[in-house]
PASE-481108 format. One record per residue (C-alpha): residue in one letter; chain; x, y, z. Coordinates in steps of 0.02 Angstrom, whole numbers, plus 50000, padded with zeros to 5 digits. Layout:
PASE-481108
['A','A',[X,Y,Z]]
...
//
This chain:
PASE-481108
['X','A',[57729,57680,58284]]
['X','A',[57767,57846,58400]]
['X','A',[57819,57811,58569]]
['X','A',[57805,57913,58730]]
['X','A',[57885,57884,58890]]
['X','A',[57709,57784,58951]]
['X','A',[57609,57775,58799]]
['X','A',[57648,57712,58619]]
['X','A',[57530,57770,58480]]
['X','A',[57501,57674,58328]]
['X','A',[57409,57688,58170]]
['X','A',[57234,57679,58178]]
['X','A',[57161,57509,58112]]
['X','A',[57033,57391,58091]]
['X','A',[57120,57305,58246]]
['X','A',[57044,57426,58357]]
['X','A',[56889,57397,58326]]
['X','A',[56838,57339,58501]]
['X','A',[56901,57481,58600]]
['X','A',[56819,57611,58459]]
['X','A',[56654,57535,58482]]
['X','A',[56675,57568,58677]]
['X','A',[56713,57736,58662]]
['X','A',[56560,57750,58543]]
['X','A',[56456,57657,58673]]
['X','A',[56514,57751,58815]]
['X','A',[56385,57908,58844]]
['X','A',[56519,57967,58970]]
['X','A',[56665,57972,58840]]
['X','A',[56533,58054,58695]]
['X','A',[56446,58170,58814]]
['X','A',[56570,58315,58754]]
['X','A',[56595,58247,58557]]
['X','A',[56489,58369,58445]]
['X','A',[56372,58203,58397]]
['X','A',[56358,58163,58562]]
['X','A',[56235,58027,58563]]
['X','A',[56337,57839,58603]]
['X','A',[56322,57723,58461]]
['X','A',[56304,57545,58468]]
['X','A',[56255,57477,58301]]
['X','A',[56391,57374,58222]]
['X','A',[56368,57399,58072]]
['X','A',[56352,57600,58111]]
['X','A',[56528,57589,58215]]
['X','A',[56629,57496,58078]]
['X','A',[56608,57614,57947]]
['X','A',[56645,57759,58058]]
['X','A',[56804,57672,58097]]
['X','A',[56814,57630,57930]]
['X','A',[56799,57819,57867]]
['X','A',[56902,57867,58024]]
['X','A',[57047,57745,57948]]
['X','A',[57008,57806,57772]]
['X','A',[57013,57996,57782]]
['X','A',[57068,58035,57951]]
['X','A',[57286,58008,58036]]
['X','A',[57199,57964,58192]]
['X','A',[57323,57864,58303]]
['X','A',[57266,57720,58446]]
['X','A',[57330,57779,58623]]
['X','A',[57411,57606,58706]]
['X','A',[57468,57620,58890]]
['X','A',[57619,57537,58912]]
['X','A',[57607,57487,59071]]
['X','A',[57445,57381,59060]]
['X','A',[57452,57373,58867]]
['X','A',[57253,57427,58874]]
['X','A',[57194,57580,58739]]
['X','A',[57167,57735,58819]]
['X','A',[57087,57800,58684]]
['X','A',[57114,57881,58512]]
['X','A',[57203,58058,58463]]
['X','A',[57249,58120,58269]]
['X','A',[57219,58227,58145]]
['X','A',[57043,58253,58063]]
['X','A',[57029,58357,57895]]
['X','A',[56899,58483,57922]]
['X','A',[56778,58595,57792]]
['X','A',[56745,58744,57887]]
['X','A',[56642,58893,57828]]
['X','A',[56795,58992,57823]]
['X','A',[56901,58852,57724]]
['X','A',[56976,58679,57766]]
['X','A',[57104,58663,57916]]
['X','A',[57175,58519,58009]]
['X','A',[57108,58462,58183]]
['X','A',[57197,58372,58316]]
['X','A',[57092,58303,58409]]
['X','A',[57084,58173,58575]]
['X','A',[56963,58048,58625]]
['X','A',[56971,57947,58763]]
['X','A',[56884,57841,58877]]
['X','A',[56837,57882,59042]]
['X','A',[56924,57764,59133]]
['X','A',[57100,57855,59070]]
['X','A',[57027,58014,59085]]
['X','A',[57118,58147,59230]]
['X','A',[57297,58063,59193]]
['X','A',[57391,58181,59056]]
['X','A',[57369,58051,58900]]
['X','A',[57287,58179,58776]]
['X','A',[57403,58293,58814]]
['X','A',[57563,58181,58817]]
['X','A',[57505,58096,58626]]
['X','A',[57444,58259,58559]]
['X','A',[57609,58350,58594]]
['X','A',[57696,58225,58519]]
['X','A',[57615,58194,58367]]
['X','A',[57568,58401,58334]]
['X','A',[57768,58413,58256]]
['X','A',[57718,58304,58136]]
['X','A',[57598,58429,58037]]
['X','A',[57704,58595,57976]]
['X','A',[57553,58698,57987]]
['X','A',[57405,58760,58061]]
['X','A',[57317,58668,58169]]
['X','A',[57145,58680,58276]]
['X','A',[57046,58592,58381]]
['X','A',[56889,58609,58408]]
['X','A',[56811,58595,58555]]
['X','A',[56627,58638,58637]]
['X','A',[56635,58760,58756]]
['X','A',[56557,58654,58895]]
['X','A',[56690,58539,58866]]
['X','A',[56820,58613,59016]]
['X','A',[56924,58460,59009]]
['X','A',[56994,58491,58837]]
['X','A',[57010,58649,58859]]
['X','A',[57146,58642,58977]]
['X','A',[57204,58513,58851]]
['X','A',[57244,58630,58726]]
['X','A',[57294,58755,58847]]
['X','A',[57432,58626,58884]]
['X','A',[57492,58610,58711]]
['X','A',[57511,58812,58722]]
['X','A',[57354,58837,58596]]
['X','A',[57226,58991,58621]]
['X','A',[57054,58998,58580]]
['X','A',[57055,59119,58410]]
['X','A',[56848,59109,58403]]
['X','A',[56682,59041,58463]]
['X','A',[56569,58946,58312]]
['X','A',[56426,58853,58331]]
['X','A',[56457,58670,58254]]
['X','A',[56347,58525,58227]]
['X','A',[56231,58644,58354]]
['X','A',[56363,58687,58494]]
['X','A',[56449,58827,58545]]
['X','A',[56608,58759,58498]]
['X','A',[56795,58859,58520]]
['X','A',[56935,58871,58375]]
['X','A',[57094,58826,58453]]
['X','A',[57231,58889,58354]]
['X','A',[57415,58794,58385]]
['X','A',[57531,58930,58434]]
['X','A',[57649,58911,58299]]
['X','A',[57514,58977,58186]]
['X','A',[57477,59143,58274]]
//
């Protein structure tokens, strides 16, 4: 368990099943995901929390204050054209969106990894943009993936 001064982040589990399958409902919190379309199959959402707990370090993003989960930020192994990197990435629901959680759990948690790190984000997607902005990251290139212009952020340590 990682703790911020309002948020503590915890391994990503089974437990979290609930609020995982309302961010995949949500077509507000998927609108800027690169599969953007919400998903409400159970059987569909469990095994992509299931792969998610497998293969990802994806963390659950707790507010201390009301104890509700804000949403879900981690690390995501990534095949890219170019070779496989590391993604942080941030996911949260709407109703914590516009209050500095993505950016107060992913600065926390991007010491963990000594090496590069991107994040990929569409380029419609303004919001996380000034996300990784805020963690000091730069956009090295524009690719299109899963059919979206989508921007490599580049962590500034690996520049």
């Amino acid at each position: 368990m990682i703790e911020t001064e309002r948020l503590t982040l915890r391994p990503l589990s089974r437990d979290d099943l609930p609020a995982f399958a309302a961010f995949l409902a949500d077509p507000e919190a998927t609108a800027g995901l690169h599969t953007p379309d919400p998903q409400t199959d159970p059987e569909v959402v469990e095994k992509i929390l299931d792969r998610w707990v497998e293969q990802a370090e994806m963390y659950s993003v707790i507010v201390k204050a009301s104890g509700e989960t804000a949403g879900f930020v981690g690390f995501v192994p990534r095949e890219m054209e170019w070779g496989v990197e590391l993604e942080l990435g941030w996911l949260l629901l709407p109703s914590h969106w516009h209050r500095g959680y993505a950016t107060e759990a992913a600065k926390v948690l991007r010491p963990l990894k000594q090496q590069r790190i991107i994040s990929l984000i569409r380029t419609d997607n303004k919001a996380s943009e000034r996300v990784a902005t805020k963690l000091g990251s730069s956009k090295e290139r524009d690719i299109h993936y899963y059919g979206h212009e989508t921007g490599v952020w580049v962590n500034p340590e690996a520049r």
